[in-house]
C-alpha positions as CSV (number, residue, x, y, z in Angstrom):
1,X,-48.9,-8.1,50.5
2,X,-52.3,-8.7,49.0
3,X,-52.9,-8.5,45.4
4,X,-56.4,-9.7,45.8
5,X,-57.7,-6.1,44.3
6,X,-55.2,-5.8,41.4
7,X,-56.2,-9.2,40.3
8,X,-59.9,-8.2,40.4
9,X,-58.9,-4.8,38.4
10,X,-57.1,-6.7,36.2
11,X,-60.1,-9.6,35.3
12,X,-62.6,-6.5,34.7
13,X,-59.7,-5.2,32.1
14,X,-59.0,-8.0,30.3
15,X,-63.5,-8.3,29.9
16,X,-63.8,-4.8,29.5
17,X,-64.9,-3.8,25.7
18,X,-63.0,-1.3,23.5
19,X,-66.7,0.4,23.1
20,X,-66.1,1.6,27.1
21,X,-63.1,4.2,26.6
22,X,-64.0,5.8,29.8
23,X,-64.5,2.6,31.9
24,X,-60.8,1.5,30.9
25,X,-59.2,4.7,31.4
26,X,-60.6,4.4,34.7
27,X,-59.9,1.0,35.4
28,X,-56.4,1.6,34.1
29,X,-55.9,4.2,36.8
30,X,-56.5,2.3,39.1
31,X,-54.7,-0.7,38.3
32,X,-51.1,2.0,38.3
33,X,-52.5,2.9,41.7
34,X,-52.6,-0.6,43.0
35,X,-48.7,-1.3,41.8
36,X,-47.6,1.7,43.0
37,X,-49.2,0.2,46.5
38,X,-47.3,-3.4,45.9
39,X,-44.0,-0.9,45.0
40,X,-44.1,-3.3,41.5
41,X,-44.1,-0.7,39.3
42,X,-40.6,-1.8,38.4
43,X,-39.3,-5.1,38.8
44,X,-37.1,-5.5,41.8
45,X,-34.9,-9.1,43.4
46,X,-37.1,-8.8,45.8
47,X,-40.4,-8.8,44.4
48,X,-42.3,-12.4,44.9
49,X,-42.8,-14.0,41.7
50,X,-46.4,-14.0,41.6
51,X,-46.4,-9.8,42.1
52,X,-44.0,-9.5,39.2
53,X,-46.3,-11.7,37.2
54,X,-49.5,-9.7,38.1
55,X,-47.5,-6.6,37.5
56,X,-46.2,-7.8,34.0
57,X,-49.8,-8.9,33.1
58,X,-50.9,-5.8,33.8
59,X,-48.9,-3.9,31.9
60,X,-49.5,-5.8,29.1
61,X,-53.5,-5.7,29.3
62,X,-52.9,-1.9,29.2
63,X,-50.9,-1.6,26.1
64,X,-53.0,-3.8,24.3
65,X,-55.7,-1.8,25.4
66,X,-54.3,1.2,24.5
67,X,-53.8,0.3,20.8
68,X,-57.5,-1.0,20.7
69,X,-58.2,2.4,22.1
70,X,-56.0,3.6,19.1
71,X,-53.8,5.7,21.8
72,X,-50.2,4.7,20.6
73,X,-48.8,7.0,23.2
74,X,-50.3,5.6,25.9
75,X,-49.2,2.5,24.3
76,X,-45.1,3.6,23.9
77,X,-45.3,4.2,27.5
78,X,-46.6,0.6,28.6
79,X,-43.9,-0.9,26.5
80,X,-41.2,1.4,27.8
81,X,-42.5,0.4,31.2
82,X,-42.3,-3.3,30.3
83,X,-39.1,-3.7,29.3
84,X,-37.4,-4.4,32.5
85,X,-40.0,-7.1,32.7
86,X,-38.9,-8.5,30.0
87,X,-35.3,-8.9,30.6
88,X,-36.2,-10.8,33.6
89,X,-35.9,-14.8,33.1
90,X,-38.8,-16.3,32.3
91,X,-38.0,-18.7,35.4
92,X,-38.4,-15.9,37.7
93,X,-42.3,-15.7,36.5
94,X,-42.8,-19.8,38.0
95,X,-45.7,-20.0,35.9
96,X,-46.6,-23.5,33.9
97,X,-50.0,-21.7,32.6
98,X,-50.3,-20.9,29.1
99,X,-52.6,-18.1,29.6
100,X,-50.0,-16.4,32.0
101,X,-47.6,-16.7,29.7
102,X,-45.7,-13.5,28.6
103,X,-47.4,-11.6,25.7
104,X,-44.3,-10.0,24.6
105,X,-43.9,-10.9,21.1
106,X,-46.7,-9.3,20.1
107,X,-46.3,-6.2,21.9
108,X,-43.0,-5.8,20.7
109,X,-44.4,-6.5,17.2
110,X,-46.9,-3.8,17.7
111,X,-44.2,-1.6,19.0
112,X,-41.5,-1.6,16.0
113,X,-45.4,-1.5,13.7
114,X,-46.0,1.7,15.6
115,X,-42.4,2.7,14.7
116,X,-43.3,1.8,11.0
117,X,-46.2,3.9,10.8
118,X,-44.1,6.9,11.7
119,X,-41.5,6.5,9.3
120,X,-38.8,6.0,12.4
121,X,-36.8,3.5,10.4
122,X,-34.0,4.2,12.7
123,X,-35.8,3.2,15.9
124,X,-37.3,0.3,14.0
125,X,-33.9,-1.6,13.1
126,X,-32.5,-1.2,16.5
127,X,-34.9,-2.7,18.4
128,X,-35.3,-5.5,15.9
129,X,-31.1,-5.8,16.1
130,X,-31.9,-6.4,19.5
131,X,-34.3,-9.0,19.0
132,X,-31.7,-10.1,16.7
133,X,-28.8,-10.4,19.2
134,X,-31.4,-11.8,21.8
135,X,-32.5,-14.3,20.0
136,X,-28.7,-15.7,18.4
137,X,-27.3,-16.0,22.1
138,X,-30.5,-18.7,22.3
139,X,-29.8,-20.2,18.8
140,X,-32.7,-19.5,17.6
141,X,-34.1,-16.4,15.3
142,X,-37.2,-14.5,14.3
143,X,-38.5,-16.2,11.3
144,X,-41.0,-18.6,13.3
145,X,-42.7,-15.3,15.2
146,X,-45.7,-14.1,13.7
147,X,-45.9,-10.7,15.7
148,X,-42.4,-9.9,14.9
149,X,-42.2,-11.2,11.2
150,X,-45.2,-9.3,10.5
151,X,-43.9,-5.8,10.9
152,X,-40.4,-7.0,9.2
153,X,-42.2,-8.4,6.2
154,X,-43.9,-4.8,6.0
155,X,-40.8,-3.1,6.4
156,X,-38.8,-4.9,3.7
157,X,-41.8,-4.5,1.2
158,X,-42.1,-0.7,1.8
159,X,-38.3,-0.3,1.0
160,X,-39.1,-2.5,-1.8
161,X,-41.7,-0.3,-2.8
162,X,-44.1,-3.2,-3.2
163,X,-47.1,-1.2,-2.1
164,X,-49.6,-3.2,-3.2
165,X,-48.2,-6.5,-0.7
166,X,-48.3,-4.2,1.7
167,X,-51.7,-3.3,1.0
168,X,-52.9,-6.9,0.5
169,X,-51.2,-7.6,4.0
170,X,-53.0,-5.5,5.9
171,X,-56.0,-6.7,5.1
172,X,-58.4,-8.2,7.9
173,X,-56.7,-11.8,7.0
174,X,-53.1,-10.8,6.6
175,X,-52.8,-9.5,10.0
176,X,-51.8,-11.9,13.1
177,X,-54.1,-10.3,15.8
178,X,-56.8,-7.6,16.3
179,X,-54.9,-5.2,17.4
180,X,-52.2,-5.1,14.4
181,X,-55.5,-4.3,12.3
182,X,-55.7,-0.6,13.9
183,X,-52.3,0.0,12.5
184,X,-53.7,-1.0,8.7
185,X,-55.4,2.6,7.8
186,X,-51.8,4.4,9.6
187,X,-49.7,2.3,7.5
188,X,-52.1,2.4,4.1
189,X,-51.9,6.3,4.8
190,X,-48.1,6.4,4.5
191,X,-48.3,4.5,1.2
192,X,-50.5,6.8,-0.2
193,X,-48.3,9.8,0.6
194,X,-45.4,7.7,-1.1
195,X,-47.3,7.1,-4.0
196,X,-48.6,11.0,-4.2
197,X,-45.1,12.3,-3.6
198,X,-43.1,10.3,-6.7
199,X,-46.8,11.2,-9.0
200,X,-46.2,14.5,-8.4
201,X,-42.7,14.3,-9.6
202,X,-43.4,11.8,-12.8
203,X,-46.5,14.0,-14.2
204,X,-48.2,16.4,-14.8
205,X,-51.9,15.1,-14.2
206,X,-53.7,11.8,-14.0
207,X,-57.1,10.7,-14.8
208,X,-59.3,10.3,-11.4
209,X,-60.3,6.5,-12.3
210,X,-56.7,6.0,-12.4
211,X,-55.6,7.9,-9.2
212,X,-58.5,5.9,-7.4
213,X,-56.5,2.6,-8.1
214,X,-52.8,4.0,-8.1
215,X,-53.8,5.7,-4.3
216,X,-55.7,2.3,-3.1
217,X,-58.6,4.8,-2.3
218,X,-62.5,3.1,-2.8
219,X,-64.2,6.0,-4.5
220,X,-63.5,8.6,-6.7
221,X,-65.1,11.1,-4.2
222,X,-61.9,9.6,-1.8
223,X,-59.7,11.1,-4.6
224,X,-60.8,14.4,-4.7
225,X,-60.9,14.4,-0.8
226,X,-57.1,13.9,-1.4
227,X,-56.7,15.7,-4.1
228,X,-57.6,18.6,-2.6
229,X,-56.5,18.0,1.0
230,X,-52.5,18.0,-1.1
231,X,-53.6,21.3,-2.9
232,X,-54.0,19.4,-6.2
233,X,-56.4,20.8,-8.6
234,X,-59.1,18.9,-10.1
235,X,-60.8,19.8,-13.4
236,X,-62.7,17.6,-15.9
237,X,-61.9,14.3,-14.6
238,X,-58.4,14.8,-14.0
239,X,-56.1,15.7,-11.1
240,X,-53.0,18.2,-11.7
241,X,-49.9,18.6,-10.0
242,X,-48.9,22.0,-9.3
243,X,-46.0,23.0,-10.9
244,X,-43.0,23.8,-8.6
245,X,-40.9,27.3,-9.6
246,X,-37.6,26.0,-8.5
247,X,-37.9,22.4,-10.6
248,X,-37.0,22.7,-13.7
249,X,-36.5,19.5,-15.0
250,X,-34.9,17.5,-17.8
251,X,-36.4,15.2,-19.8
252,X,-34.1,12.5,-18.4
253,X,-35.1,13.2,-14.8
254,X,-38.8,13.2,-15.9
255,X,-38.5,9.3,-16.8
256,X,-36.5,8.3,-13.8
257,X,-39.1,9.6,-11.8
258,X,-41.6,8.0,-13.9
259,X,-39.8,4.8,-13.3
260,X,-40.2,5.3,-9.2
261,X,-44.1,5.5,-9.5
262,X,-44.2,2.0,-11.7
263,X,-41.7,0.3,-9.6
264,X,-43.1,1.3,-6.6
265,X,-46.6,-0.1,-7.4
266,X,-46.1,-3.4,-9.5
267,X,-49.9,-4.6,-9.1
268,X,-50.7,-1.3,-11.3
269,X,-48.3,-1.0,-13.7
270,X,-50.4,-2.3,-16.5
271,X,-52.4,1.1,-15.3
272,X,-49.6,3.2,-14.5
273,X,-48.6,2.7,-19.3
274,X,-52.3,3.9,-20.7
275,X,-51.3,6.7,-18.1
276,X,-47.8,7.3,-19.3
């Protein structure tokens, strides 16, 4: 059983540059041709450890790939079709070689990320229970893993409503690898739609300048984008919410919901009172 070519497939994958989509895809092909030809699509007792290694190596060059390629479908799949790899023991892999060693971590990091992006809070806090369960039966935990804290850190602060550590987080600097980077506009967009959703319940209008900072956007030209890609209307330097028919409400409700927007974004609350 020769692996000889999957090897070489898998050398020109892990050189291959983001800037070829094509050449990937193609590559990528190819390399699912070759494990269907070494029957090591899924791991099996009897596959020889150096196969299941190739395979899991494989695997993981393509769902890394597929998030540089910003394809988290393709990406879902590669982890779906890593898992049985990773329930193997890591003594079936007989590998002493850091650089073979199993990227895991950080696709599962990018995984429950991906999960975050899409508001699937659900799927996000069982796999992480998982982790959880996992990692107890080894006496150990999660706290000491930079792909997996990373999205967890994210996930707390969003229920916090701490937008604006979430914002600072994603940041080139406050992410642990490249490919957790492509996530930062996804994630930044779902704080924005946050923010927009309790403004549109707390006021009536807001002043652009304001907006600019309360939305994390760079240019006023970004807010009217915005603005008018949520059906706002903007007139003489100010945005206003449309007024919905059925929501009549009281005074009272008016301030809790004011009281959302401002605890939701802490770094702008000093704004968020000339506003108010």
């Amino acid at each position: 059983m020769s692996t000889s070519k999957l090897s070489d497939i898998l050398s020109q994958l892990q050189n291959s540059s983001s800037s070829l989509p094509q050449k990937i895809t193609s590559l990528l092909s190819s390399a699912k041709r070759e494990l269907l030809t070494l029957d090591a699509l899924l791991p099996r007792p009897t596959t020889p450890s150096p196969v299941l290694l190739l395979a899991r190596q494989t695997l993981e060059t393509g769902a890394l790939l597929s998030i540089r390629l910003q394809q988290p479908d393709a990406f879902t799949r590669y982890y779906q079709q890593l898992l049985p790899f990773y329930e193997i023991p890591d003594s079936s892999y007989q590998t002493s070689n850091n650089d073979l060693k199993s990227q895991r971590s950080k696709v599962t990091g990018l995984y429950l990320l991906l999960l975050l992006t899409k508001g699937d809070y659900a799927g996000f806090h069982t796999v992480l229970e998982g982790l959880e369960v996992e990692q107890a039966g080894k006496g150990k935990g999660l706290e000491g893993d930079e792909f997996i804290s990373y999205p967890v850190k994210l996930e707390r602060w969003l229920m916090e409503g701490s937008y604006d550590r979430v914002w600072g987080a994603t940041k080139r600097d406050g992410v642990p690898s490249e490919e957790f980077g492509v996530f930062s506009e996804v994630l930044i967009g779902t704080i924005r739609d946050e923010i927009a959703s309790c403004s549109e319940k707390a006021y009536p209008s807001l002043p652009i300048a304001n907006a600019k900072n309360l939305l994390f956007l760079e240019s006023e030209g970004s807010v009217v984008g915005f603005a008018q890609g949520r059906g706002w209307v903007v007139k003489d330097g100010r945005i206003y919410f449309p007024q919905q028919q059925d929501d009549m409400r009281t005074e009272k409700e008016i301030l809790v919901a004011s009281g959302q927007v401002i605890e939701n974004t802490i770094g702008y609350a000093r704004e968020l009172e000339t506003i108010v």
